[in-house]
C-alpha positions in Angstrom: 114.5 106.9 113.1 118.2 106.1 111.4 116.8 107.9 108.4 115.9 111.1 110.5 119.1 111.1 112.3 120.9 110.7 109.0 118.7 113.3 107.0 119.4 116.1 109.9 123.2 115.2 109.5 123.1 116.0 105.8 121.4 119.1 106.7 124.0 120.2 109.0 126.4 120.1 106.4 125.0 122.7 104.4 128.2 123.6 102.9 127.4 122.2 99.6 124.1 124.2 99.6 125.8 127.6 99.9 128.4 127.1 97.2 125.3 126.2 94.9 123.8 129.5 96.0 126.7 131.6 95.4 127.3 130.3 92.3 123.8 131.7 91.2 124.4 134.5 92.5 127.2 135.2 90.3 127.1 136.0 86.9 129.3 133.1 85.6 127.4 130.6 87.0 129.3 127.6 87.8 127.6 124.3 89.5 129.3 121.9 90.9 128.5 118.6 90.2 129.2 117.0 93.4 127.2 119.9 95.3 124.3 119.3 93.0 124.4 115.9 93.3 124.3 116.6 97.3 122.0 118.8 97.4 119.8 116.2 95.3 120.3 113.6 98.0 119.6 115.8 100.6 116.0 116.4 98.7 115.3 112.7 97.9 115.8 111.5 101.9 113.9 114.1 102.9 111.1 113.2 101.2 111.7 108.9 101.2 111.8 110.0 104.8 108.6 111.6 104.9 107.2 108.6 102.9 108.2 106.1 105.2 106.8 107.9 108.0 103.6 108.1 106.9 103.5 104.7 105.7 104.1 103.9 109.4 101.7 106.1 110.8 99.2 105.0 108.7 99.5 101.4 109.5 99.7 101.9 113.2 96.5 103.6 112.5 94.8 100.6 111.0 96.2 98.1 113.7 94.2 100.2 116.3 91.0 100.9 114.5 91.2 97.0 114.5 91.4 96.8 117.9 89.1 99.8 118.9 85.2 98.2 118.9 84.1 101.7 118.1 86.9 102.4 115.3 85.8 99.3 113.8 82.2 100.3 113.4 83.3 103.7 112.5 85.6 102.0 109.7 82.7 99.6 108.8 80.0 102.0 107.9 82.7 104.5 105.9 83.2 101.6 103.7 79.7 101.0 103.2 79.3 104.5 102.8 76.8 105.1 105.4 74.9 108.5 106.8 74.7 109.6 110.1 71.0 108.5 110.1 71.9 105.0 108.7 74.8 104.9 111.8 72.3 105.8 114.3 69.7 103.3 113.5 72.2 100.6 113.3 73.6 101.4 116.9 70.2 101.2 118.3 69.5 98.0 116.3 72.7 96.4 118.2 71.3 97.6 121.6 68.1 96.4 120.5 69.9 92.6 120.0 72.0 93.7 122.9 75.5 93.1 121.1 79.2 93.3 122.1 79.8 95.6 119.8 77.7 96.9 117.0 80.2 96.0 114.2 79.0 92.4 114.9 75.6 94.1 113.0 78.1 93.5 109.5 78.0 89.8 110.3 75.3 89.0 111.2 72.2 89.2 108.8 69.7 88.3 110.8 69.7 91.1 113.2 68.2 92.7 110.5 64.6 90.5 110.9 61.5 93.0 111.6 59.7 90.7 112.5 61.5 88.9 115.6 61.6 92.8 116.5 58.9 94.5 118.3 56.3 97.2 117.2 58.4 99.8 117.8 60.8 99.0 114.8 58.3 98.3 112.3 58.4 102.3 111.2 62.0 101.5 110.5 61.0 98.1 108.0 61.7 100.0 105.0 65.2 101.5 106.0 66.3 98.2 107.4 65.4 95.9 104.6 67.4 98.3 102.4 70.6 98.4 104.8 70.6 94.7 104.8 70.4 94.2 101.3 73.1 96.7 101.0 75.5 95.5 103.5 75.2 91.8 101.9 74.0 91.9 98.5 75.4 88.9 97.2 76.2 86.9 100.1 73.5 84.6 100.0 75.1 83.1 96.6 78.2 83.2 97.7 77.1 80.7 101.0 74.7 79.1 98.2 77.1 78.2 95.7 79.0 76.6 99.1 76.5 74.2 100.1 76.1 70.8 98.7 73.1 69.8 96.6 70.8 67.2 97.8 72.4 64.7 95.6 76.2 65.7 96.4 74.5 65.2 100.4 73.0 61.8 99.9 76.0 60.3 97.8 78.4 58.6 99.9 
């Protein structure tokens, strides 16, 4: 907000911008250096102004789509790069396990077992095998690599 206020203060002053335009205007064309140099500011916290806005905005916009349950899973499946189809089926899939909220679908793998599902999902095997292995190819070596092996388990 201080760099609005002082960015529409510079711009009230706009002495230094009309002497630079009258000194174009005529043929000996004489710029000031100080006026350039003003005008120059003027145009840098204008636009470090603008930046810092949208940095702001923007970050408020990622504190709430953490908070938002349905920003969340919004979020979730545009970083997985998922359809509308793909969407659909994994909101039904979290009624289906009768979820919270269906973003807990990104954590949990085993939501995506046919079989402990009934009949009716076993037309959606194929689709659901392949969104599972997308949403955590490599996680099972990464929680592999994590767990002792029988002999790190037995030594004391």
């Amino acid at each position: 907000m201080q760099h609005l206020q002082l960015l529409l203060a510079l711009l009230a002053d706009q002495h230094a911008i009309r002497n630079i335009a009258r000194g174009m205007q005529s043929r000996q064309a004489q710029v000031d250096v100080g006026d350039l140099t003003s005008a120059l500011l003027i145009f840098c916290l204008f636009f470090v102004s603008v930046w810092g806005i949208s940095r702001l905005v923007a970050r408020k916009e990622r504190a709430v789509s953490c908070l938002d349950p349905r920003a969340l899973f919004r979020a979730l499946c545009r970083a997985h790069q998922l359809n509308r189809p793909d969407r659909q089926l994994l909101k039904q899939l979290a009624l289906e396990h009768r979820l919270a909220q269906p973003s807990l679908l990104f954590i949990e793998p085993d939501c995506f077992d046919v079989e402990e599902l009934g009949e009716a999902w076993q037309k959606h095997r194929q689709r659901l095998t392949e969104l599972r292995t997308r949403l955590f190819a490599g996680l099972g070596q990464r929680i592999d690599s994590n767990r002792p092996t029988d002999a790190e388990a037995v030594s004391p």
